[in-house]
C-alpha positions as CSV (number, residue, x, y, z in Angstrom):
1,X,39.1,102.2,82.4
2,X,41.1,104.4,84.6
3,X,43.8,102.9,87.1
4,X,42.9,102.8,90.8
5,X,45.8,104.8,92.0
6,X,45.7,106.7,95.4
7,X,48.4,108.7,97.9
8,X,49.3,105.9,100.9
9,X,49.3,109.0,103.2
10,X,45.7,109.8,102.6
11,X,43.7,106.3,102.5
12,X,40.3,107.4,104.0
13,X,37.9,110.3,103.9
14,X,39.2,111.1,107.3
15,X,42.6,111.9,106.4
16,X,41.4,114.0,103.9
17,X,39.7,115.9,105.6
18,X,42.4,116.6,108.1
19,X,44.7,117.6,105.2
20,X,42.0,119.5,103.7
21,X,41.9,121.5,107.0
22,X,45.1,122.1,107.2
23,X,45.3,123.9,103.4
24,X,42.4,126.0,102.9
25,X,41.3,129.3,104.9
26,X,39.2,128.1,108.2
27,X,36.0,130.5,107.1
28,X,36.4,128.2,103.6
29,X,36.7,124.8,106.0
30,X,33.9,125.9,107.8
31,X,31.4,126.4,104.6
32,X,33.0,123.2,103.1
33,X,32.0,121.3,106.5
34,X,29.6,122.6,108.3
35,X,25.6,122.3,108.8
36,X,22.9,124.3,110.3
37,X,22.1,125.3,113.3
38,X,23.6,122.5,115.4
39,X,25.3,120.2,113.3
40,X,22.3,117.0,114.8
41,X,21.3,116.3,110.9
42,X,25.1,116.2,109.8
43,X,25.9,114.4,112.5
44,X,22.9,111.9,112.4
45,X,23.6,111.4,108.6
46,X,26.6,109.3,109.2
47,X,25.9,108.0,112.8
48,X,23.0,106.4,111.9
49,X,24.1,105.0,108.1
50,X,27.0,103.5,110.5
51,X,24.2,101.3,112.6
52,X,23.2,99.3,109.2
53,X,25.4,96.1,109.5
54,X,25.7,93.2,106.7
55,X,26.2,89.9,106.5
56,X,29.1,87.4,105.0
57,X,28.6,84.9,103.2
58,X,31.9,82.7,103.1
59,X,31.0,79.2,102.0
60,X,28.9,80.5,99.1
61,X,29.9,79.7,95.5
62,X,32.0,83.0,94.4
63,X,32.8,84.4,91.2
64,X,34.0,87.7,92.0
65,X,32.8,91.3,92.6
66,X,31.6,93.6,90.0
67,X,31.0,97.1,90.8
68,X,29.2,98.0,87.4
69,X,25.4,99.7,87.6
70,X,22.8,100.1,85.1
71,X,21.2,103.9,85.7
72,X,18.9,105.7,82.7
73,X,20.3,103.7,80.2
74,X,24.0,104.4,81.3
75,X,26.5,101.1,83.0
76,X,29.0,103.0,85.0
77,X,31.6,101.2,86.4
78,X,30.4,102.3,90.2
79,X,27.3,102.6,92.1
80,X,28.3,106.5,93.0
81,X,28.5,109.9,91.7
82,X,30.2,113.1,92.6
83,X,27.1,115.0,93.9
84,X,26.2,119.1,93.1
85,X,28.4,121.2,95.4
86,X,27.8,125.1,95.5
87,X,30.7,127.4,95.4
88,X,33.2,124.8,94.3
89,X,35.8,127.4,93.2
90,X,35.7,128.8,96.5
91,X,36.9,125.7,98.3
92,X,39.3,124.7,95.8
93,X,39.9,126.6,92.7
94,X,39.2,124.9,89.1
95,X,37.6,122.1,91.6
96,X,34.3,121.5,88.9
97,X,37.2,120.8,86.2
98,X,38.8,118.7,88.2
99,X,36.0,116.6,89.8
100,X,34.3,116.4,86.1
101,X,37.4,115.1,84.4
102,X,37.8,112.6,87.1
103,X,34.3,111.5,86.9
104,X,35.0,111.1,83.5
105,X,38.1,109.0,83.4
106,X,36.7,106.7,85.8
107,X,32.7,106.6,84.3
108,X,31.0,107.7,87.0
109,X,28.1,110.6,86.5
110,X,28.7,114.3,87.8
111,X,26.4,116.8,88.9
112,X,26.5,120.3,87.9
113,X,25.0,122.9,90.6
114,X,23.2,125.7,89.4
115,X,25.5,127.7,91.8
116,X,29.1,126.0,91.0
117,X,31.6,128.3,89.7
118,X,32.1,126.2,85.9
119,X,29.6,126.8,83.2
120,X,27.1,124.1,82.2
121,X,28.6,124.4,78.4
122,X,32.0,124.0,79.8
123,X,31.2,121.2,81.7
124,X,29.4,119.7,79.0
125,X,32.4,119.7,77.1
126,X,35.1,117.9,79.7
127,X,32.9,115.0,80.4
128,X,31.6,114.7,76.6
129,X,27.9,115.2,77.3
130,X,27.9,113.3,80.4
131,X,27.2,115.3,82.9
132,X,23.6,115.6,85.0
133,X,22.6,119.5,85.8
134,X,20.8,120.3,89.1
135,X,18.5,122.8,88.7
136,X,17.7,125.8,91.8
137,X,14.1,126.6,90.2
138,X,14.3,129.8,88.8
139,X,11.5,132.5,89.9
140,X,11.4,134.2,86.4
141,X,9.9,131.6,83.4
142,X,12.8,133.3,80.9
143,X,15.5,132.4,83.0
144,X,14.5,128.7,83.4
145,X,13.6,128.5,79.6
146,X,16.9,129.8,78.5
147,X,18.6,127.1,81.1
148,X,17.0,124.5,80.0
149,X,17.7,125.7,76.1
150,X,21.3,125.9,77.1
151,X,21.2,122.3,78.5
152,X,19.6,120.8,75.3
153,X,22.0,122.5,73.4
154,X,24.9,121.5,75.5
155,X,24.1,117.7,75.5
156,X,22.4,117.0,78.5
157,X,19.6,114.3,79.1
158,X,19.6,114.0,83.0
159,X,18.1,117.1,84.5
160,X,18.0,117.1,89.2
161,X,15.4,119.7,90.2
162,X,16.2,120.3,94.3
163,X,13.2,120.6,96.4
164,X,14.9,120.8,100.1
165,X,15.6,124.4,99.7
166,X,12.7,126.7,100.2
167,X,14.5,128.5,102.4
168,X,18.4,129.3,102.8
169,X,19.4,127.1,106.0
170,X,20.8,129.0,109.4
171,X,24.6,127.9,109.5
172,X,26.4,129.5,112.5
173,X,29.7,129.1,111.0
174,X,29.5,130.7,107.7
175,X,27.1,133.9,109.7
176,X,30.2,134.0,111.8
177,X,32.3,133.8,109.1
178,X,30.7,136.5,106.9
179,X,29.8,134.3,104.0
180,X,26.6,135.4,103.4
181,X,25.5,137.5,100.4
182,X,27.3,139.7,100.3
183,X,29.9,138.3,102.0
184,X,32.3,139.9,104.5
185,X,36.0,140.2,104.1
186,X,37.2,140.0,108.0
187,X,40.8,140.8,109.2
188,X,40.1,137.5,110.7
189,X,39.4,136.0,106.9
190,X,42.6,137.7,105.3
191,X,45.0,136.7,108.2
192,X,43.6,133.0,107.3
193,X,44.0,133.9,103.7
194,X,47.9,134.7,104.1
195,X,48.3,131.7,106.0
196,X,47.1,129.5,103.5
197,X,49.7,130.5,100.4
198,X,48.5,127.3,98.4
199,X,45.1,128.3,98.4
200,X,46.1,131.9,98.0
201,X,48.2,131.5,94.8
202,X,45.6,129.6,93.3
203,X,42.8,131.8,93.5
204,X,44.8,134.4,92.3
205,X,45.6,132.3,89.3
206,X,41.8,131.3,88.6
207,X,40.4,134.5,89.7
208,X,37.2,135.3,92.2
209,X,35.2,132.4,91.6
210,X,32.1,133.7,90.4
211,X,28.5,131.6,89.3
212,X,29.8,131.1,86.0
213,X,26.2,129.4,84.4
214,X,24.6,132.4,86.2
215,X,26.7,135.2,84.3
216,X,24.5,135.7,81.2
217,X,22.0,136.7,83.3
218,X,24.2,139.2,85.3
219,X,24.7,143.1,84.8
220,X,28.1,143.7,83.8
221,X,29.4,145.8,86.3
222,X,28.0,144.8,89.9
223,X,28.8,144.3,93.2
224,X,28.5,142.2,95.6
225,X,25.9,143.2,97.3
226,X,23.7,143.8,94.3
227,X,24.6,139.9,93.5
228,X,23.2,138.9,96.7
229,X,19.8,141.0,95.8
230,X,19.9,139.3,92.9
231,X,20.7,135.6,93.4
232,X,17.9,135.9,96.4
233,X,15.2,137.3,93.8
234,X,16.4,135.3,91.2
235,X,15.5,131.9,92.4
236,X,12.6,130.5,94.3
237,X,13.2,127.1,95.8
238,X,10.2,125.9,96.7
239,X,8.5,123.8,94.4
240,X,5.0,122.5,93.5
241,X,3.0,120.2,91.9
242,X,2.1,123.3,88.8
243,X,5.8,123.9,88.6
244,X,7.0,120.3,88.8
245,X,4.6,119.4,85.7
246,X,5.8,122.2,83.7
247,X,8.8,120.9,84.2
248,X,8.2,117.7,83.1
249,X,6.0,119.2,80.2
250,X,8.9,120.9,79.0
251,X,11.9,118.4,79.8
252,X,12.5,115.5,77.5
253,X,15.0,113.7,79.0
254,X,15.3,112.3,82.5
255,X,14.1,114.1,85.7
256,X,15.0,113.5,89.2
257,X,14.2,115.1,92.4
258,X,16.7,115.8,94.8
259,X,16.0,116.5,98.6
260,X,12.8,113.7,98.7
261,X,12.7,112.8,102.7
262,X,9.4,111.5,102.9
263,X,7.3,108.7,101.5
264,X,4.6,111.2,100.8
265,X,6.6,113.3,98.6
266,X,7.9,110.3,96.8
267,X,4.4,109.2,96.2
268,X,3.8,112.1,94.8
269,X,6.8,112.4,92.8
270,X,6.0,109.2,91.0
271,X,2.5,110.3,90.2
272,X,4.2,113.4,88.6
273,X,6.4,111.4,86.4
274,X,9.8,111.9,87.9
275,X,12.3,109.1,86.9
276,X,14.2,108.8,89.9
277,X,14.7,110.3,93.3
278,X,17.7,111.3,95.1
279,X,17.0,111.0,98.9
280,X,18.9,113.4,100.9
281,X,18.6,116.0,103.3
282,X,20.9,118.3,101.7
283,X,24.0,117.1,103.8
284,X,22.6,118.5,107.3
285,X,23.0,121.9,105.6
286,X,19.4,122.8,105.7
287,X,17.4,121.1,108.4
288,X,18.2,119.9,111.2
289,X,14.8,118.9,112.9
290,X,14.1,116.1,110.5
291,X,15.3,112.1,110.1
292,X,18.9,110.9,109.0
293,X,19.2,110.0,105.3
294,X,19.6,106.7,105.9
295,X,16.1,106.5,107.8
296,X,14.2,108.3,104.9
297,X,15.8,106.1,102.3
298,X,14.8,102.8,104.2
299,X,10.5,103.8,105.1
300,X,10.6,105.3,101.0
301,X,11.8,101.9,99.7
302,X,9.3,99.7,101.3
303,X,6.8,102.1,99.9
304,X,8.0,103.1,96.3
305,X,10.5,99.8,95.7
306,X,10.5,99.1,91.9
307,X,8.0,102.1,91.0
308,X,11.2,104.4,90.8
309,X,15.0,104.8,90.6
310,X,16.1,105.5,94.2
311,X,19.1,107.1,95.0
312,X,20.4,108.9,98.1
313,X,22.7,111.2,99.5
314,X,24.0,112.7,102.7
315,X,26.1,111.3,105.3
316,X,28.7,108.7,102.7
317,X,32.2,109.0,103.6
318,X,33.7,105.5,102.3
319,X,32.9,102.4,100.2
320,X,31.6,100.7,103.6
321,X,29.1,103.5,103.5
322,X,28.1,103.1,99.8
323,X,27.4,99.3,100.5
324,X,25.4,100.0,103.7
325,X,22.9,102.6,101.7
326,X,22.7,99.9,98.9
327,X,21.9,97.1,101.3
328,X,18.9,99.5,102.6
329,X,18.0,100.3,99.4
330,X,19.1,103.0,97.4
331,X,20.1,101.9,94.0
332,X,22.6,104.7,93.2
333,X,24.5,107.0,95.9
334,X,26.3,110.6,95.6
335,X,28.9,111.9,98.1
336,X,29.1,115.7,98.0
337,X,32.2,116.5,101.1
338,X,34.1,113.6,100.7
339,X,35.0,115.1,97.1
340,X,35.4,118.3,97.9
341,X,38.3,117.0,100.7
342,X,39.7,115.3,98.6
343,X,40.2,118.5,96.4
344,X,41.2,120.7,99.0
345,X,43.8,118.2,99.7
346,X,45.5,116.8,97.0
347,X,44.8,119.7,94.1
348,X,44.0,118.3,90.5
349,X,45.2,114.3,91.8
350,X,42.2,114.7,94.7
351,X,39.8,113.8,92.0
352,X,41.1,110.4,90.7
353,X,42.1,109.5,94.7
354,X,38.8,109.8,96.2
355,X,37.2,107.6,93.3
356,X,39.9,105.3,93.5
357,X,39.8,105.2,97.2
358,X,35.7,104.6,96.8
359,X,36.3,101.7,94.8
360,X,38.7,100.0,96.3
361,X,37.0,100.4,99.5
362,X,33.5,99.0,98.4
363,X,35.9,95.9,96.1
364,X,37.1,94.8,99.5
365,X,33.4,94.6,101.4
366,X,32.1,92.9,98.6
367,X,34.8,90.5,98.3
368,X,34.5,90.1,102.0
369,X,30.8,89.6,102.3
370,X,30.9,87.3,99.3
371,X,28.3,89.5,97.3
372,X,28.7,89.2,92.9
373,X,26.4,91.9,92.0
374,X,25.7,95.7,93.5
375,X,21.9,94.8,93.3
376,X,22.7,91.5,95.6
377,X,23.8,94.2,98.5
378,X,20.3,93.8,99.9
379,X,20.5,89.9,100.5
380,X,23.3,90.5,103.2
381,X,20.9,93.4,105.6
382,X,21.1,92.7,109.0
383,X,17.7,92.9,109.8
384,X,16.1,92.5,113.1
């Protein structure tokens, strides 16, 4: 079990953010924090998780808290994961290593994206077989055969296909920024570069962070603008119900979908034989006309409640967070920034501080609630 141990300077999400700010190039900030269009969804996502209250209990028997959860087979010693982050590399470099070992240490799941900068066999290897692989569906059949082949080999049994990309979202920032494909090396960008020596140094060290699972199926010499021709043909995000039970077909171990925001589409994802959902709206990074997390997660309960694992993401930012999705619900969570600050912060301790932060964070509302069990959370909901 690894020891809770966290930087007094940096006790919330919020402080590491502001650090994180201060040490990493603003066009990097900017892709690391931003949504789409207007910011509503990303806003909404913790705005409205905030507006779930709970209850104490303080003249109930007590025992003490225990943070350990059952998932596939798995007891981790938290209800939360470090959830798939693109372009990790970019933001902090070696941040896949160092998320992976934390998640590790301290037995909580990781994600892998299909667009991080570490390979899936080398993140295979630092959490021991551990690790869960999100998938971007691939539009050529080779390409997802010889990913899937490369995840069987490499140990993995938990495989996240994401359905809330058909389409790449419209983020103002990163446009202004020129981080699209290819991206666009400013003045503006390499002034903020030299200011930030840290960050500077580092990527120097670790190289151009590159989409190191991707690289097999790369020519050797090409640009970056071929690589943006390519990483648009190569995948197609949208999935359907012919794809999904291929998938299935072809996948033996477990299979979640990732993006669900609608009881619809978790009916259906339940009649295709998914094993769990992850609820999310891709951190405000892709639409911004739909619900809050939070909202999705609590209308898809009442509907799919014991006919599925249901997880979410979007919008967590502290253990009071984790326990209010709970309470509505969800019976797993994934925090995608609040990692990734952490990182950009602190460097290779960011990892073990943000999980020890999480826990000690959720300890403390369940001591002070009087709730025993994670899957008691619900019994405290405010309801109206």
């Amino acid at each position: 079990m690894a020891t809770l141990s966290y930087h007094s300077h940096y006790p919330s999400v919020d402080d590491l953010r502001q650090k994180a700010m201060k040490r990493i190039p603003r066009f990097v900030f900017d892709y690391l924090d931003g949504g789409c269009n207007e910011d509503v969804n990303l806003n909404k996502n913790t705005h409205e998780l905030r507006d779930v209250e709970l209850m104490p209990k303080y003249l109930t028997p007590w025992q003490g808290a225990n943070l350990k959860t059952e998932l596939f087979g798995h007891t981790y010693d938290a209800p939360f994961g470090v959830a798939p982050i693109g372009l990790q590399g970019l933001i902090w470099p070696n941040a896949p290593e160092i998320l992976a070992k934390a998640a590790v240490q301290h037995n909580i799941p990781f994600i892998l994206s299909t667009v991080s900068t570490s390979s899936l066999e080398h993140i295979s290897k630092i959490t021991e077989g551990k690790a869960w692989y999100q998938l971007y569906y691939p539009a050529e059949d080779r390409l997802r055969d010889d990913i899937m082949r490369r995840l069987q080999q490499s140990g993995y049994d938990v495989l996240v296909l994401l359905c809330d990309v058909p389409t790449l979202g419209f983020r103002p920032r990163d446009i202004r920024n020129g981080l699209t494909m290819p991206p666009k090396m400013s003045l503006r960008n390499i002034l903020q570069i030299l200011s930030k020596p840290a960050w500077a140094i580092r990527t120097l060290q670790y190289g151009r962070p590159q989409f190191a699972t991707l690289k097999p199926y790369m020519p050797k010499k090409i640009n970056m603008k071929q690589l943006g021709a390519m990483m648009n043909s190569t995948f197609n995000g949208r999935l359907d119900e012919s794809k999904i039970a291929l998938m299935r077909e072809k996948w033996k171990g477990k299979l979640i979908l990732k993006g669900v925001a609608t009881e619809a589409d978790a009916e259906l994802a339940i009649k295709l034989g998914f094993d769990g959902l992850i609820i999310s709206n891709h951190g405000g990074r892709q639409i911004d006309v739909g619900q809050s997390s939070i909202h999705s997660l609590q209308a898809i309960h009442k509907k799919c409640q014991g006919k599925i694992k249901i997880m979410m993401d979007s919008g967590l930012r502290s253990g009071p967070d984790i326990a209010r999705a709970l309470a509505s619900g969800a019976e797993f969570t994934f925090l995608g920034r609040s990692f990734m600050y952490a990182v950009a912060a602190l460097g290779n301790a960011g990892g073990n501080h943000a999980i020890s932060i999480l826990k000690t964070q959720l300890q403390q509302v369940m001591e002070q609630i009087g709730c025993e069990q994670i899957k008691n959370l619900p019994e405290h909901l405010v309801t109206e």
